[in-house]
C-alpha positions as CSV (number, residue, x, y, z in Angstrom):
1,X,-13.6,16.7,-12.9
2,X,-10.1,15.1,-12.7
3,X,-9.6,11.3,-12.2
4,X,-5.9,10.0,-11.1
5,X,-5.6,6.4,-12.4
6,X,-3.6,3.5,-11.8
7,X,-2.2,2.8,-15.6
8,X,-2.8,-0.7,-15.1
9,X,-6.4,-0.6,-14.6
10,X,-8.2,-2.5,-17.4
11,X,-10.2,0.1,-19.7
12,X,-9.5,2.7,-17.1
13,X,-9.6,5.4,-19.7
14,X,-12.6,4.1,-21.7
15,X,-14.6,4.1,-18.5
16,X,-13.9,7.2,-16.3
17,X,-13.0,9.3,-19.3
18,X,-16.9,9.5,-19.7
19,X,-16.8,11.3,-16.0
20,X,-14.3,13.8,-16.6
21,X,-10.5,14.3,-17.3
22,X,-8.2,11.4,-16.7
23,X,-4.6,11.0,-15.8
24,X,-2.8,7.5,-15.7
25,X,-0.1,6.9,-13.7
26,X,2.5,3.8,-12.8
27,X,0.8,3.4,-9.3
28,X,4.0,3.3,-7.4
29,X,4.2,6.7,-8.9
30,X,0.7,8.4,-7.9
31,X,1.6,11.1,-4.5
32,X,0.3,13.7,-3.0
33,X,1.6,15.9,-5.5
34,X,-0.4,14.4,-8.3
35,X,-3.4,14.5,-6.2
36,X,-3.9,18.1,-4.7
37,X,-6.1,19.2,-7.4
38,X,-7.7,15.6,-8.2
39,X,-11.3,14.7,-7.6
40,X,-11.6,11.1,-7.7
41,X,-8.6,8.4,-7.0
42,X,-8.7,4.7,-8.6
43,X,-5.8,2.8,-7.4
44,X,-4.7,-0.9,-7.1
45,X,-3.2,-2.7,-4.3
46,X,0.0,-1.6,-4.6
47,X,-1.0,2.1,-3.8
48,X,-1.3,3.0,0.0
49,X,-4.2,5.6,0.5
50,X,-3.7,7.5,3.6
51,X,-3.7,10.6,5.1
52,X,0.1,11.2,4.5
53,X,-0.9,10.5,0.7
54,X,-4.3,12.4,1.0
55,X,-4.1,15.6,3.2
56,X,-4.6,18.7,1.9
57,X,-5.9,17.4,-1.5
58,X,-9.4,17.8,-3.4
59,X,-10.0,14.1,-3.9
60,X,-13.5,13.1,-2.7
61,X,-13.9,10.0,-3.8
62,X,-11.2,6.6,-3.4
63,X,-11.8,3.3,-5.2
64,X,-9.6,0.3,-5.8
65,X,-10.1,-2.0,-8.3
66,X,-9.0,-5.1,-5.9
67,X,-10.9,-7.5,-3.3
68,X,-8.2,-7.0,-0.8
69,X,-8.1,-3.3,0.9
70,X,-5.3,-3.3,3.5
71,X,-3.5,-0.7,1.2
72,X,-6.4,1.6,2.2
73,X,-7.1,3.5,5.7
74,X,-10.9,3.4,5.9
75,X,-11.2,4.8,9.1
76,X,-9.5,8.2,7.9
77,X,-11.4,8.1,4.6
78,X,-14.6,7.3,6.7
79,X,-13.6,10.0,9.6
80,X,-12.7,12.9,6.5
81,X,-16.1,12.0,4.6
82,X,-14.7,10.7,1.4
83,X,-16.6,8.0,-0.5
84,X,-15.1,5.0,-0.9
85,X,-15.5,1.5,-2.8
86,X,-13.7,-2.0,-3.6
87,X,-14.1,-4.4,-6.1
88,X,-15.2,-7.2,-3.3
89,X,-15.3,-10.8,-5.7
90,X,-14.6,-9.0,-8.7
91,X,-11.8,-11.8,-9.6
92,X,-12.8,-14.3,-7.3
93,X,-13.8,-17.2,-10.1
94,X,-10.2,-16.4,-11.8
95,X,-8.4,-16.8,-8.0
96,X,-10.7,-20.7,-7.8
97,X,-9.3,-21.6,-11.2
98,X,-6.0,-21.0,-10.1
99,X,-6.0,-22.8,-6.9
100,X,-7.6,-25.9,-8.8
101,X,-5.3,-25.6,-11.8
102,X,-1.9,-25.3,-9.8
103,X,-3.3,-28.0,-7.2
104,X,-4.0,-30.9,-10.0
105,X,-0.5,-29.8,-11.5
106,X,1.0,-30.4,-8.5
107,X,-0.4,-33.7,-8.7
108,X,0.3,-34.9,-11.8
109,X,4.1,-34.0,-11.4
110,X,4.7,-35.4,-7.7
111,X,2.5,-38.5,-8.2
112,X,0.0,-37.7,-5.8
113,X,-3.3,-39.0,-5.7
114,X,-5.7,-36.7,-4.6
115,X,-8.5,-39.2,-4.0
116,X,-9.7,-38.9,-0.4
117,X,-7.6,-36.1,0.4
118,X,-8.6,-32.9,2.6
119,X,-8.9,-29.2,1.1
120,X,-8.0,-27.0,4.3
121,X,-9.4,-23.3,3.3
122,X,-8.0,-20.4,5.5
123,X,-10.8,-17.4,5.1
124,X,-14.2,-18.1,3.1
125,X,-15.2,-15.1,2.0
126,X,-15.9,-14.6,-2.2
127,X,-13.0,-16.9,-3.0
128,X,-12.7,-19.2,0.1
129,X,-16.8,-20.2,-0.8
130,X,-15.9,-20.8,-3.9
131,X,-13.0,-23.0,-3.4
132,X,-15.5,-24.8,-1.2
133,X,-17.9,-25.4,-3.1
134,X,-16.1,-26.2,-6.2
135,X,-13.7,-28.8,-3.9
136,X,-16.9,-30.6,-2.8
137,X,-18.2,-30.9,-6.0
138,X,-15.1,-33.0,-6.5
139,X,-15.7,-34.8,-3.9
140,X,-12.9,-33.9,-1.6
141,X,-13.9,-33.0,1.9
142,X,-12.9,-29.3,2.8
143,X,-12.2,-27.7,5.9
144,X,-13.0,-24.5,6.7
145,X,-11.3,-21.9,9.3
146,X,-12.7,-18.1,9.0
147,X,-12.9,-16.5,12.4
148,X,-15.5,-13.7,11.6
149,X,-17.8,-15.7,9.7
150,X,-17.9,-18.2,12.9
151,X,-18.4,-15.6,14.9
152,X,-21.8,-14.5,13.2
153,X,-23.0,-17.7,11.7
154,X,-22.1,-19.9,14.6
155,X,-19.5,-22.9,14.9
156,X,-21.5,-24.9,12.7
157,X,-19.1,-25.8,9.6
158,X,-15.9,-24.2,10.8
159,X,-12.9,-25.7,12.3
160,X,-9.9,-24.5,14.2
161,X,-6.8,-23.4,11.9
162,X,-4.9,-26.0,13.9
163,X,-7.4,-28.7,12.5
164,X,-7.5,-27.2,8.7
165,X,-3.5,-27.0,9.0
166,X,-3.7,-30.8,8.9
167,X,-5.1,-30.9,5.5
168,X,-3.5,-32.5,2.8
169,X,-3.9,-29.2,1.0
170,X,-4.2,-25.8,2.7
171,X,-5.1,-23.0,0.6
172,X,-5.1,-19.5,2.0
173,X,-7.6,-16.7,1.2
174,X,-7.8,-14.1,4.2
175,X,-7.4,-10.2,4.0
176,X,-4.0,-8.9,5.7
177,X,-5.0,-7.4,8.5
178,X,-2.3,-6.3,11.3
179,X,-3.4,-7.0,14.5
180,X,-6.9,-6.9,16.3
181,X,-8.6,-9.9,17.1
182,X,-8.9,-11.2,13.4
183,X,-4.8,-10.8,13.2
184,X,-4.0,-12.6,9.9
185,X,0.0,-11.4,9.8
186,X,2.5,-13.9,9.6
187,X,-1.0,-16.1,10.2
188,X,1.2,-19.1,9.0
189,X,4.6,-18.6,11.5
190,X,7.0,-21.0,12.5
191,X,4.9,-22.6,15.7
192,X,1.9,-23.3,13.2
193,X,4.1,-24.3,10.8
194,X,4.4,-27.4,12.8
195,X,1.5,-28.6,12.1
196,X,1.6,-28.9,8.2
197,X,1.0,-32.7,7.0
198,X,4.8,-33.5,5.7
199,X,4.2,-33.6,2.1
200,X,1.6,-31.2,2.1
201,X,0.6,-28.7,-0.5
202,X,0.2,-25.3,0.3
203,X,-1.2,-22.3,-1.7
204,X,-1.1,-18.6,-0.9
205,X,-3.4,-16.5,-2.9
206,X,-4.1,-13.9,-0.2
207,X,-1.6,-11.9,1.0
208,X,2.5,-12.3,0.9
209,X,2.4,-11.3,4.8
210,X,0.1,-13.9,5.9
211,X,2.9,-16.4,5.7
212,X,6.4,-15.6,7.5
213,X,8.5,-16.8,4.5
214,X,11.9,-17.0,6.1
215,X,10.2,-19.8,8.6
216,X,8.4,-21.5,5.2
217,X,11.4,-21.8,3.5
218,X,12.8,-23.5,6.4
219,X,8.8,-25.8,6.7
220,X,9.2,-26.4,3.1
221,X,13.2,-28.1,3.3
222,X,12.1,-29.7,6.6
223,X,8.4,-31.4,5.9
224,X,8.7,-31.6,2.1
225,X,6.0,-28.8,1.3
226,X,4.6,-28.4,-2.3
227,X,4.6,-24.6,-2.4
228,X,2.3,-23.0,-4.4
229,X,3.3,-19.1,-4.1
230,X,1.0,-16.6,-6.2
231,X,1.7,-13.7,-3.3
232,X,5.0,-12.8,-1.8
233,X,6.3,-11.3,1.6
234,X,7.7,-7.8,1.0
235,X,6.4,-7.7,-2.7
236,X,7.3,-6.9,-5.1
237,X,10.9,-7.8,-3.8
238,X,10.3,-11.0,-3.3
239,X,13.2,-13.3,-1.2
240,X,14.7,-15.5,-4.0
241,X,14.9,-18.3,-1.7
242,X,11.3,-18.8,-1.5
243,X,11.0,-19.1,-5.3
244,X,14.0,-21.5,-5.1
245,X,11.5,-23.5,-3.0
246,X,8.2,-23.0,-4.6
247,X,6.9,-25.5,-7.1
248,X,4.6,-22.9,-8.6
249,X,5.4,-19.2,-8.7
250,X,3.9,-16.1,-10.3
251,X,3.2,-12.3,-9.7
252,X,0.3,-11.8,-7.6
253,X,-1.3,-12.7,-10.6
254,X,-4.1,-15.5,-9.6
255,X,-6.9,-13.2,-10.4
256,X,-5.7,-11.9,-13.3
257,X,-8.4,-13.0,-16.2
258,X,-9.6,-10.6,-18.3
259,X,-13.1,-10.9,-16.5
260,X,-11.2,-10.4,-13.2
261,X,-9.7,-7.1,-14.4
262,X,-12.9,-5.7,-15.9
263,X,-15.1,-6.5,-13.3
264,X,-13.1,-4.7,-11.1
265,X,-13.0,-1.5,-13.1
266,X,-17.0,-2.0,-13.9
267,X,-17.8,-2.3,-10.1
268,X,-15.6,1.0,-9.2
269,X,-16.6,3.2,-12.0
270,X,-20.6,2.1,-11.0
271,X,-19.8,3.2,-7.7
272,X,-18.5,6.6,-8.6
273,X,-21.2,7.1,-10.8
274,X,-23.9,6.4,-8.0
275,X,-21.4,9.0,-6.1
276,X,-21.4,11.3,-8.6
277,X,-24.7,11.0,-8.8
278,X,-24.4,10.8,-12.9
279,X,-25.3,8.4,-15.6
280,X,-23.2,4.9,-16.2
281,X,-22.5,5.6,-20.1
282,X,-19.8,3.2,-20.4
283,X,-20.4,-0.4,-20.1
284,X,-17.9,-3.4,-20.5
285,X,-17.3,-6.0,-23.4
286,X,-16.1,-9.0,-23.4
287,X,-14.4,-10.3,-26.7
288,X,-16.0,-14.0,-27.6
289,X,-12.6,-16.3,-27.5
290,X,-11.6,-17.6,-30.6
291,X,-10.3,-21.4,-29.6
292,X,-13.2,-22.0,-27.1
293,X,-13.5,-25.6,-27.5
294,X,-11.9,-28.2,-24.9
295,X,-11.7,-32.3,-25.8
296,X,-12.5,-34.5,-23.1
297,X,-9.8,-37.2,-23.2
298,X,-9.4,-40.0,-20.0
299,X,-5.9,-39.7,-19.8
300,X,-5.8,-42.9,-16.9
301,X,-7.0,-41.0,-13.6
302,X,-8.5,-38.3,-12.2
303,X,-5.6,-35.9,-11.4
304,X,-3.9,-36.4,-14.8
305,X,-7.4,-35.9,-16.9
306,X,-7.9,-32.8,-15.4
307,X,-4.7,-31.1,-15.0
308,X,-4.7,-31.3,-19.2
309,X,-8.0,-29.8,-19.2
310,X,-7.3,-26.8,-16.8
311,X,-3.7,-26.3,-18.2
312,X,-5.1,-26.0,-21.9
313,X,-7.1,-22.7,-20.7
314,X,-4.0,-21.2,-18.3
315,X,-0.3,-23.1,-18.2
316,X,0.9,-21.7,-14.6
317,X,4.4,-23.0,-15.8
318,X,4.6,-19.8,-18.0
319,X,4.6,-17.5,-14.8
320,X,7.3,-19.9,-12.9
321,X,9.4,-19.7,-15.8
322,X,9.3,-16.2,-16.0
323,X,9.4,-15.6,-12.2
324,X,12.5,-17.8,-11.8
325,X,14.1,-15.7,-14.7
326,X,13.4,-12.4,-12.4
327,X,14.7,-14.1,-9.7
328,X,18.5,-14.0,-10.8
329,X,18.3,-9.9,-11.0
330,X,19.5,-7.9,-7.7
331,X,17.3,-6.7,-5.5
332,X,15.9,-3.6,-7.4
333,X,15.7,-4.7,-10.3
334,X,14.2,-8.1,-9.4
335,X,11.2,-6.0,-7.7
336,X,11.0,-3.7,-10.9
337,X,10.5,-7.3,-12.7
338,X,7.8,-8.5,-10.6
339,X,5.8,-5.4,-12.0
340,X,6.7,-5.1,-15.5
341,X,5.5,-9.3,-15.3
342,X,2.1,-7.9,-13.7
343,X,1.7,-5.1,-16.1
344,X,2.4,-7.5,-19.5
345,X,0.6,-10.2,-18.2
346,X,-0.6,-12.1,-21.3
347,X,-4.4,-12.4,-21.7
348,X,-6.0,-15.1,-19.5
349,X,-10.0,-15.8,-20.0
350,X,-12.2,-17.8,-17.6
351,X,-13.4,-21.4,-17.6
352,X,-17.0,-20.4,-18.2
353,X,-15.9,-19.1,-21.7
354,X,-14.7,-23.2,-22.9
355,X,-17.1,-25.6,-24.2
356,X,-15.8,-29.2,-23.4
357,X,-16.5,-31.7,-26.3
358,X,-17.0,-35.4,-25.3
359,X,-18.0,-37.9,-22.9
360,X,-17.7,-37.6,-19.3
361,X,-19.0,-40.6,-17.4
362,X,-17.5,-40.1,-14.2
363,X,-19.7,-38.2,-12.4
364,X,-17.8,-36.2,-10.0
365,X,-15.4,-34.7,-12.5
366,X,-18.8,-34.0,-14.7
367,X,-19.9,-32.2,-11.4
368,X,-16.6,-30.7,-10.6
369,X,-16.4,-29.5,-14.2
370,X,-19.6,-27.7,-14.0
371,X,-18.8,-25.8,-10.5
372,X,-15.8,-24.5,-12.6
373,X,-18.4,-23.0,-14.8
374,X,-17.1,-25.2,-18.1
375,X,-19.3,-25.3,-21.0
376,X,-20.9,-28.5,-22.3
C-alpha cells in the first residue's frame, strides 16, 4: 500500500509507515503525478483535493490532519466513493489558548481593562464552545453568532452578527465556505465593518478569507482596531499592510501545540485504519515537559496577572517578530517565509501540561484558570 504525505504532518512516518509504504512531500508539492499509483492521501490545509488533483489516480482514501476542510471537495470524493476524514477539534484547546493569550496581551500593552467587557464569538463549533465557555468562566459575558447551530438548536443563546460585532472583542472561528446560505467569505466586509466598537479587538483564527483585508486595513486606521491576525487573506502571501497594522501576527499557527499536531495525525491514521479495516499498531506519546511549573504572582490586576501567566507557556511576540521580519521580503519570497515559519515552528505544549504554584483567591481567575485546563 502506498501513503502520499504532507512532510509536515507530526509523526506522519511513525504512524502510516505501520500501514504500508510512505512518501513525504512539501504539500504545495503533492500533484496528480505523485498520486496516480497512491492508495491513501494525508494532506494539510494548504493542499486542494479535487478532481483536477485526483482523476485518474488509485487513491481510495483522503484525510487531512486539520479542523477546517474547504481545501477538500467532499461532494466529488463522496460522488467517486473515496473515504474520507478530518481531524474535527483536534487543536481546538491550542486555538482557546491563543485567543485568551493574545487577548490579555493586548490588554496589558493598550491599557485596557477588560472587566465588564463583551467576548463576541463568530462560529461555535469545537473552538467557538470553548472560547465560550472558558470566557464565562472569566466572567465576561459572550456573544454568540453561528447560523447553522441556530438553525437546529433554536434562537435560544445566539445573536445576530450585527449584535456580536458590537463586542468589545470579536473573535472569529467559522469554516470558509463560498457561498450558500452559511456564506462566511469576506464575512467581515467593509458595510459590517461599520459596526466594530472603535477601539475594539479583533482576532481571526479561522480563515484569512473571512475578513476582506484591504477594507480592515482601512477599519483598523479609521476605528483604532487591535488586530489580532493568526490567518491571512491570500496566504501564504500575506498583504504587508495588514501586518503593518496588526498588533499580533503569526503563521496560521494558533493551533500549533504539540497536542494539536498529534491529535490530528492520531485521529486520521485511526480513521484509515477503521478503513482499512486493519489493526491501530501505532499509538501517540506525549513527552512529560521539563519546566512544568507556573508561580502565581498578583502582579496589581486581573489583565496584567494573567497575561504573565499565559505568556510564560507561549510568548505570541516571537511569531510577530518573526512575521514582521518576513514581511520586508518581495512577494515570493515573503510567501515562501510564511511556510518555512509554519514548518520550524518551535515546540509549543498545552496549558493542561503547567502546574500553577500558589495562592489564588480571586475566584474567577481560579475558575478561569481551571477552564484553561491549568494544573493546581
Amino acid at each position: 500500500m502506498k501513503i502520499i504525505l504532507d512532510e509536515n504532518i507530526e509523526n506522519a512516518r511513525e504512524a502510516f509507515g505501520t500501514l504500508g509504504e510512505t512518501f513525504l512531500y512539501h504539500g504545495r508539492q503533492i500533484t496528480r503525478e505523485v498520486l496516480l499509483d497512491a492508495d491513501a492521501l494525508v494532506v494539510r490545509s494548504i493542499t486542494h483535493v479535487n478532481r483536477e488533483l485526483l482523476e485518474g489516480t488509485r487513491v481510495k482514501f483522503v484525510g487531512t490532519a486539520t479542523i477546517g476542510t474547504d481545501h477538500i471537495d467532499q461532494a466529488w470524493l463522496e460522488e467517486i466513493g473515496t473515504g474520507f476524514t478530518s481531524a474535527k477539534g483536534c487543536n481546538s484547546d491550542a486555538v482557546a489558548e491563543y485567543v485568551f493569550t493574545t487577548m490579555f496581551r493586548a490588554a496589558v500593552v493598550k491599557g485596557i481593562s477588560l472587566a465588564g467587557k463583551t467576548i463576541g464569538i463568530v462560529g461555535c463549533g469545537n473552538i467557538g464552545s470553548r472560547v465560550e465557555r472558558i470566557g464565562k468562566a472569566f466572567g465576561f459575558e459572550v456573544v454568540l453568532s453561528d447560523p447553522p447551530r441556530e438553525r437546529a438548536e433554536g434562537s435560544a443563546g445566539f445573536s445576530p452578527l450585527d449584535e456580536v460585532l458590537g463586542c468589545d472583542v470579536v473573535t472569529f472561528h467559522t469554516p470558509l465556505n463560498r457561498g450558500g446560505a452559511d456564506n462566511t467569505f469576506h464575512l467581515l466586509n467593509a458595510e459590517k465593518m461599520k459596526l466594530l466598537k472603535p477601539g475594539a479587538i479583533v482576532i481571526n483564527a479561522s480563515r484569512g478569507e473571512v475578513i476582506d483585508n484591504k477594507a480592515f486595513i482601512r477599519a483598523i486606521d479609521e476605528k483604532g482596531i487591535t488586530a489580532i491576525m493568526d490567518v491571512w487573506e491570500g496566504e501564504p502571501r500575506f498583504m504587508p499592510e495588514m501586518l503593518e497594522r496588526s498588533f499580533i501576527a503569526s503563521p496560521h499557527v494558533a493551533g500549533y501545540s504539540l497536542e494539536g499536531k498529534i491529535n490530528g495525525t492520531t485521529m486520521v491514521y485511526d480513521a484509515l485504519c477503521d478503513f482499512l479495516g486493519m489493526e491501530k499498531k501505532w499509538r501517540p506519546h506525549f513527552p512529560p515537559v521539563e519546566e512544568g511549573t507556573v508561580t502565581f504572582r498578583d502582579e496589581g490586576g486581573f489583565e496584567k496577572t494573567l497575561e504573565r501567566i499565559f505568556t510564560s507557556v507561549y510568548e505570541p511576540g516571537n511569531d510577530t517578530e518573526l512575521m514582521r521580519e518576513a514581511s520586508y521580503l518581495n512577494d515570493p519570497e515573503r510567501g515562501a517565509r510564511f511556510d518555512e515559519l509554519r514548518k520550524y515552528y518551535p515546540l509549543r505544549r498545552e496549558f493542561n501540561n503547567y502546574t500553577i504554584k500558589g495562592d489564588i483567591s480571586a475566584p474567577l481567575i481560579k475558575a478561569g484558570l481551571e477552564a484553561l485546563r491549568f494544573r493546581f
